[in-house]
C-alpha positions as CSV (number, residue, x, y, z in Angstrom):
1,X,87.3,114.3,114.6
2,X,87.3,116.0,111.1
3,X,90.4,114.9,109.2
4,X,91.4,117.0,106.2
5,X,94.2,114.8,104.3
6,X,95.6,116.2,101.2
7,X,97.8,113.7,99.1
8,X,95.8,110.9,100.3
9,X,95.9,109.2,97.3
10,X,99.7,109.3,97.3
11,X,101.6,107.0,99.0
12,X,101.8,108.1,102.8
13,X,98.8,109.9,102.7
14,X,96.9,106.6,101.6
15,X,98.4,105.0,103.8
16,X,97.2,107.5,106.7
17,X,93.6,107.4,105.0
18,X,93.6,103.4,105.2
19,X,95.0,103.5,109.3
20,X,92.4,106.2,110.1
21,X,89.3,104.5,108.6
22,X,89.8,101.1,109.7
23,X,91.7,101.7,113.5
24,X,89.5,105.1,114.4
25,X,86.2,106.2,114.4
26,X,87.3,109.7,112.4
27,X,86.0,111.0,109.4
28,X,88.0,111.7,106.4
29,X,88.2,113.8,103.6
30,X,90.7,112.7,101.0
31,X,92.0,116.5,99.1
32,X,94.4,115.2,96.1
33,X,94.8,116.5,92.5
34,X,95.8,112.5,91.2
35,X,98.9,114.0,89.8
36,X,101.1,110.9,88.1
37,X,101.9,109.6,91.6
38,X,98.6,109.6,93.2
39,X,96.2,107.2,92.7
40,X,92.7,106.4,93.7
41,X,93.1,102.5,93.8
42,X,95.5,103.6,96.8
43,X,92.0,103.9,99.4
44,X,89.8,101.6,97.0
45,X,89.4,99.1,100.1
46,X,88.3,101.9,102.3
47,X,86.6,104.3,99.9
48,X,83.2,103.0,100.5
49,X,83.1,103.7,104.5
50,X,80.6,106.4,105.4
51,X,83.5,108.0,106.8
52,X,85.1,108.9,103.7
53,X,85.1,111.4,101.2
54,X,87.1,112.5,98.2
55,X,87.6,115.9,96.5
56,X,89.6,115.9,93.6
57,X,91.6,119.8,94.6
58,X,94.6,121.0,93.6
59,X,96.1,122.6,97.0
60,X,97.7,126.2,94.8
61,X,94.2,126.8,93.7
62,X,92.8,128.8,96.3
63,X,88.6,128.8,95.8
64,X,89.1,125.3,95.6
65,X,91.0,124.7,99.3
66,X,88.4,126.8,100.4
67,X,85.4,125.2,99.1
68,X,86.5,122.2,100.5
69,X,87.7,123.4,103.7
70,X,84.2,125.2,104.4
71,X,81.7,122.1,103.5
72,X,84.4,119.4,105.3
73,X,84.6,121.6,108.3
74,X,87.5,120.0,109.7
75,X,88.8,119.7,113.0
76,X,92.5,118.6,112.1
77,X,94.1,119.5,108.3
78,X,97.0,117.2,107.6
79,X,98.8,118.4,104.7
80,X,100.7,115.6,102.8
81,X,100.3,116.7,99.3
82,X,103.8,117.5,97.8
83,X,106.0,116.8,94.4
84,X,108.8,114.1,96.4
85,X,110.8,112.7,93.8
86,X,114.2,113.9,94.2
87,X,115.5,112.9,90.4
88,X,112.5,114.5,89.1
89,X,113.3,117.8,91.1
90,X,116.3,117.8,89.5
91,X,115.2,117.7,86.0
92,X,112.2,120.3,86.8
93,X,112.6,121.8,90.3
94,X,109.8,124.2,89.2
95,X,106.9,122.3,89.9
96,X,108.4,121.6,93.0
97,X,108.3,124.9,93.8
98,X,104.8,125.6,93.1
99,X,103.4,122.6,94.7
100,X,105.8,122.3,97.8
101,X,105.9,126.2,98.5
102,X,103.1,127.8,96.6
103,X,100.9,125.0,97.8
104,X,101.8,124.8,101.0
105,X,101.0,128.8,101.6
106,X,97.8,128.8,99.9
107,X,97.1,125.6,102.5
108,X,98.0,128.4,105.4
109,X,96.6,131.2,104.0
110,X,93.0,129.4,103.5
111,X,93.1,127.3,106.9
112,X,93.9,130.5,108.6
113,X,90.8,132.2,107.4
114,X,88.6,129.6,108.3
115,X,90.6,129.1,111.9
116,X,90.2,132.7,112.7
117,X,86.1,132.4,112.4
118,X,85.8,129.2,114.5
119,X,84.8,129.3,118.3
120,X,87.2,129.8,121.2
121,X,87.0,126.2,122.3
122,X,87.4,124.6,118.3
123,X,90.0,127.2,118.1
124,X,92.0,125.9,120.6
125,X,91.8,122.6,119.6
126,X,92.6,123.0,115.8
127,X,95.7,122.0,114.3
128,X,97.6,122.4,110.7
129,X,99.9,119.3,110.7
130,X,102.4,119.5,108.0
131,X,104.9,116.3,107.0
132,X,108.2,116.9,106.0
133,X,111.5,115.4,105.5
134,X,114.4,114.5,106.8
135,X,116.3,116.3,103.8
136,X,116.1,119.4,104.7
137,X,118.6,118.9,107.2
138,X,120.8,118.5,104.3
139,X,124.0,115.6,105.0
140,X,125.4,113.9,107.8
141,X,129.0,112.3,108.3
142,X,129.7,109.4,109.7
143,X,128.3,109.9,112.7
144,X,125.7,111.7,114.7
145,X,122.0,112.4,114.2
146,X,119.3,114.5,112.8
147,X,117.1,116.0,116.0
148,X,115.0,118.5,115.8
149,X,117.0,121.6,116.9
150,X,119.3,120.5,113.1
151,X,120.1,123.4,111.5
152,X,118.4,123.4,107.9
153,X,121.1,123.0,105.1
154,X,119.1,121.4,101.9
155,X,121.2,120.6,98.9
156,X,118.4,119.1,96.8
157,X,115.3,121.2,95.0
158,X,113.5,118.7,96.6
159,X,114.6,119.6,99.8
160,X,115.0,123.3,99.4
161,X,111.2,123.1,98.7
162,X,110.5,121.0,101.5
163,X,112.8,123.6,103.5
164,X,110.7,126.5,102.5
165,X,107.2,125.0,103.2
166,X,108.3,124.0,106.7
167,X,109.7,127.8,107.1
168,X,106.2,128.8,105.8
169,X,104.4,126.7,108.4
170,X,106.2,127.7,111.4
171,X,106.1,131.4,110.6
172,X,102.2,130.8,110.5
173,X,102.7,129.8,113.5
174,X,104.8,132.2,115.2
175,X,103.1,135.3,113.7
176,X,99.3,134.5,113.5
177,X,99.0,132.3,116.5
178,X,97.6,129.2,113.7
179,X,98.6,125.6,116.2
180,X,100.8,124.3,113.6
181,X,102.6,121.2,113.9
182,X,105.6,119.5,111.8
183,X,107.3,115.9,111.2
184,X,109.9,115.6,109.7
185,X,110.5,111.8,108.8
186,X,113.0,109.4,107.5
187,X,112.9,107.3,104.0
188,X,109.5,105.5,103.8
189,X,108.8,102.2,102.4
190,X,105.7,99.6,102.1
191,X,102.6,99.1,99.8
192,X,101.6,101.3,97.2
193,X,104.9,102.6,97.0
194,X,105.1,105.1,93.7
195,X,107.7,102.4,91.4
196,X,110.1,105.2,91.0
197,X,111.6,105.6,94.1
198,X,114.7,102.8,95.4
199,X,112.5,99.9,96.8
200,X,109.8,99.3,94.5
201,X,112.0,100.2,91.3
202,X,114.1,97.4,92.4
203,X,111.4,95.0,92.6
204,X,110.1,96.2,89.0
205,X,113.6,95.7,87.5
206,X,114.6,92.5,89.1
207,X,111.5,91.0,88.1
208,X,111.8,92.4,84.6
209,X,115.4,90.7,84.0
210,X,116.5,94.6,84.1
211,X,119.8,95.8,85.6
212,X,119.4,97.2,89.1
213,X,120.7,100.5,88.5
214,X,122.8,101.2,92.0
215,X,123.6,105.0,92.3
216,X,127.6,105.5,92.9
217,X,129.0,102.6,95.0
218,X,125.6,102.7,96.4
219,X,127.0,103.4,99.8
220,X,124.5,106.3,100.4
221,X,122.7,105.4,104.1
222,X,119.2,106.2,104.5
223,X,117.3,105.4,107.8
224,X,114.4,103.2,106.6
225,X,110.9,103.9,108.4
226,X,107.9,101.4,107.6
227,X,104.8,103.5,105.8
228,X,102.3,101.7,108.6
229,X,105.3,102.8,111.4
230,X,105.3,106.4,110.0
231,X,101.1,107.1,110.0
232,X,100.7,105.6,113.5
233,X,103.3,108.6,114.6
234,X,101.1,111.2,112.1
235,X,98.1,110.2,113.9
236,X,99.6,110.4,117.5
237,X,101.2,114.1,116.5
238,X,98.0,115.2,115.2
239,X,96.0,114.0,118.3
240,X,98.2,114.6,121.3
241,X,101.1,116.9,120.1
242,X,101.5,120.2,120.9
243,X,101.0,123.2,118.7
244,X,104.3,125.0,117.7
245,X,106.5,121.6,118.0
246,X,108.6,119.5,115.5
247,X,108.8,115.7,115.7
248,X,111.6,113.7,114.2
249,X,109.9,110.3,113.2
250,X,112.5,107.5,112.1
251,X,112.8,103.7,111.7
252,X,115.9,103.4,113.7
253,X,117.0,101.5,110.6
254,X,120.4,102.4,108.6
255,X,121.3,100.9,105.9
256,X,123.5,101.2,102.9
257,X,121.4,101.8,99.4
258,X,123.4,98.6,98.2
259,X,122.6,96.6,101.2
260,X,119.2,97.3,100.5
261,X,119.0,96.1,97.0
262,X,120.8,93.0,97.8
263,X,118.4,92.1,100.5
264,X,115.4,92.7,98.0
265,X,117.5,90.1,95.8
266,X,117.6,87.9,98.6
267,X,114.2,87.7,99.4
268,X,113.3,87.3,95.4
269,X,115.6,84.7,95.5
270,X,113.7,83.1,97.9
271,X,110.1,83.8,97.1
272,X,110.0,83.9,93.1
273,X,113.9,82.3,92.1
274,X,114.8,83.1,88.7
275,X,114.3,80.5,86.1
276,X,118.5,80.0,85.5
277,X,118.8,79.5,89.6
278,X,121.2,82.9,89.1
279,X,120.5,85.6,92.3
280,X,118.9,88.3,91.1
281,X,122.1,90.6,93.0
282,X,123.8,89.6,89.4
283,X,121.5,91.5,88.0
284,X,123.3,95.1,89.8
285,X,124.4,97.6,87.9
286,X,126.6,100.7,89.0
287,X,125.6,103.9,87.4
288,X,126.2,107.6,87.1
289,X,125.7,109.4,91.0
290,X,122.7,111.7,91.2
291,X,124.0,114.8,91.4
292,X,124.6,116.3,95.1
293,X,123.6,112.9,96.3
294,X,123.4,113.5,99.9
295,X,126.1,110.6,101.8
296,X,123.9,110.1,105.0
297,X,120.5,110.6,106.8
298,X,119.9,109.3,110.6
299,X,116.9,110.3,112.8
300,X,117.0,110.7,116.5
301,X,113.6,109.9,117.3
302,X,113.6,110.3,120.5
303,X,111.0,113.5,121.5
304,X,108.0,111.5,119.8
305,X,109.0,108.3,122.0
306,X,108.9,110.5,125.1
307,X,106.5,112.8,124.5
308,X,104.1,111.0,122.7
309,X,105.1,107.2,123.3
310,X,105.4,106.5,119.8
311,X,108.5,103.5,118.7
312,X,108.1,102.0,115.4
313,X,107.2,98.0,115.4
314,X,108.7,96.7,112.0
315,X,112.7,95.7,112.1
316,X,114.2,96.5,108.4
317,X,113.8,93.0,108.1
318,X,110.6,92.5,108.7
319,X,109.3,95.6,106.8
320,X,111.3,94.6,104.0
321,X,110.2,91.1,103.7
322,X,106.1,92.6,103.9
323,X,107.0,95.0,101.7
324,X,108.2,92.5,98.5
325,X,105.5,89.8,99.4
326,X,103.2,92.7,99.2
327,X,104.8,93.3,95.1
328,X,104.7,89.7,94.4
329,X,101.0,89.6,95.2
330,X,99.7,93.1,93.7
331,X,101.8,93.5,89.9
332,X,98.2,94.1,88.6
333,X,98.4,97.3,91.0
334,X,102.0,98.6,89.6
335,X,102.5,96.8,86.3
336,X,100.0,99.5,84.6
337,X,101.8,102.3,86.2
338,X,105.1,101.4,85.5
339,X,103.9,101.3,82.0
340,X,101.8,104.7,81.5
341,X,104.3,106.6,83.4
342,X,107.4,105.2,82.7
343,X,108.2,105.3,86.3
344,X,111.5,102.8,85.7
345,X,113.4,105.9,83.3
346,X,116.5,107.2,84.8
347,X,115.9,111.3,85.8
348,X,118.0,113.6,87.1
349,X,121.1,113.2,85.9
350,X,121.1,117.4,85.4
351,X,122.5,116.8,82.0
């Protein structure tokens, strides 16, 4: 098939491009504007397959979704491509707007016109699969789960924008018959992970002799879903799922924020030990609570695994201890991005 990825030089949508051109025999085309948090060294090791392409497309400008769309042809359009950060919505939930909703209609409105002027039989087997978030579900309590029948309740701008595109896609859906699909998944981690988000900002910090700036009392739970977990689930949606559905996709993983952190220390502590023998855990710092931090997110991912057969593989543990090996061994990957950037600032403190 004819994949149409857009965001695949950001971090899951790489990741998606990397799965599909080494464990498929699909071709790609790789949509992505290379705003700050995508980058092209994401798909270097798979960019010279004769299977892959690269457009350089921003997905609100129209004549250029459609160029693209009508010389790629595709068979399947994931659409990936979205502003994620949820400090940075915070301190500019405008952007977010235009690339999360704006974006994601102008994705609609052009795969709809070229849909509608395909044959009966490619018709039918189209689909528009669009990746969410768990956020726009909005906060849990203790206990209980996020399934797909969750009534929306975002409190982010991040969300709310996340909220509105998946509104957009199902309406598509519903009143012009386009086979749309959504996922909503849990927080990712893994390789190429953009340095400002939780994981790999630790890492950075830790490694610079920075404090480990721990939101609150850091007792925030996130379930934690493996990036190589996460596309093998986008890749069996997009193949065998079925038009109109939603799929929760989670790690069956919760954890604290702090926990987290502290195993990252741990495994630092094991793999590149700080010159004075201290843990690098000294090195936490509590800080000022985002604003209308959400307490708890938990996925019941139980309609992929019986509909689809999808589970993830990777134990926190496991994914965790890949995912810092895999920072140790590539600093001449996010050293120059940290620096350009300045991916390690504090945002979104709404001040």
């Amino acid at each position: 098939m004819r994949i149409f990825v857009t965001g695949g030089a950001g971090f899951i949508g790489s990741a998606l491009i990397r799965h599909l051109i080494r464990n498929t025999t699909h071709e790609v085309l790789n949509f992505d504007k290379l705003t700050y948090a995508g980058t092209p060294t994401t798909v270097e090791c798979v960019a010279q397959s004769n299977r892959y392409r690269f457009v350089r497309g921003d997905i609100c400008d129209a004549y250029a979704v459609r160029a693209a769309i009508a010389e790629f042809k595709p068979d399947i359009v994931t659409h990936l491509a979205a502003e994620s950060h949820v400090d940075r919505s915070i301190d500019g939930p405008g952007a977010f707007v235009q690339t999360n909703v704006v974006g994601t209609y102008t994705m609609l409105a052009e795969t709809r016109a070229y849909w509608l002027k395909l044959s009966n039989v490619a018709k039918a087997a189209f689909r528009f699969h669009h990746i969410s978030t768990d956020e726009v579900y909005g906060s849990l309590g203790d206990t209980g789960l996020f399934t797909e029948d969750t009534s929306y309740d975002p409190r982010s701008p991040y969300s709310a924008s996340k909220a509105g595109s998946d509104h957009l896609v199902s309406a598509w859906g519903h009143t012009f018959g386009l086979p749309v699909m959504i996922t909503n998944c849990s927080n990712n981690y893994g390789p190429y992970h953009f340095p400002e988000k939780l994981i790999p900002l630790m890492i950075v910090k830790a490694l610079a002799g920075d404090g480990l700036p721990v939101y609150g009392k850091g007792n925030q739970i996130r379930d934690w879903l493996y990036v190589e977990d996460h596309v093998r689930a986008l890749h069996a949606v997009f193949e065998r799922g079925k038009p109109g559905r939603t799929y929760n996709v989670g790690g069956h993983n919760e954890k604290q924020n702090l926990e987290v952190v502290k195993a990252v220390c741990a495994i630092l502590d094991q793999r590149r030990p700080r010159v004075d023998g201290q843990s690098y855990a000294t090195q936490i710092a509590y800080v000022a609570d985002r604003p209308g931090h959400d307490k708890r997110y938990a996925i019941d991912a139980s309609r992929i695994r019986d509909e689809l057969g999808w589970e993830p593989t990777e134990t926190f543990e496991s994914g965790i201890e890949k995912t810092v090996a895999w920072y140790l061994d590539n600093q001449d990957w996010w050293e120059p991005i940290v620096a350009e950037h300045k991916a390690d600032q504090r945002r979104g403190l709404a001040v």
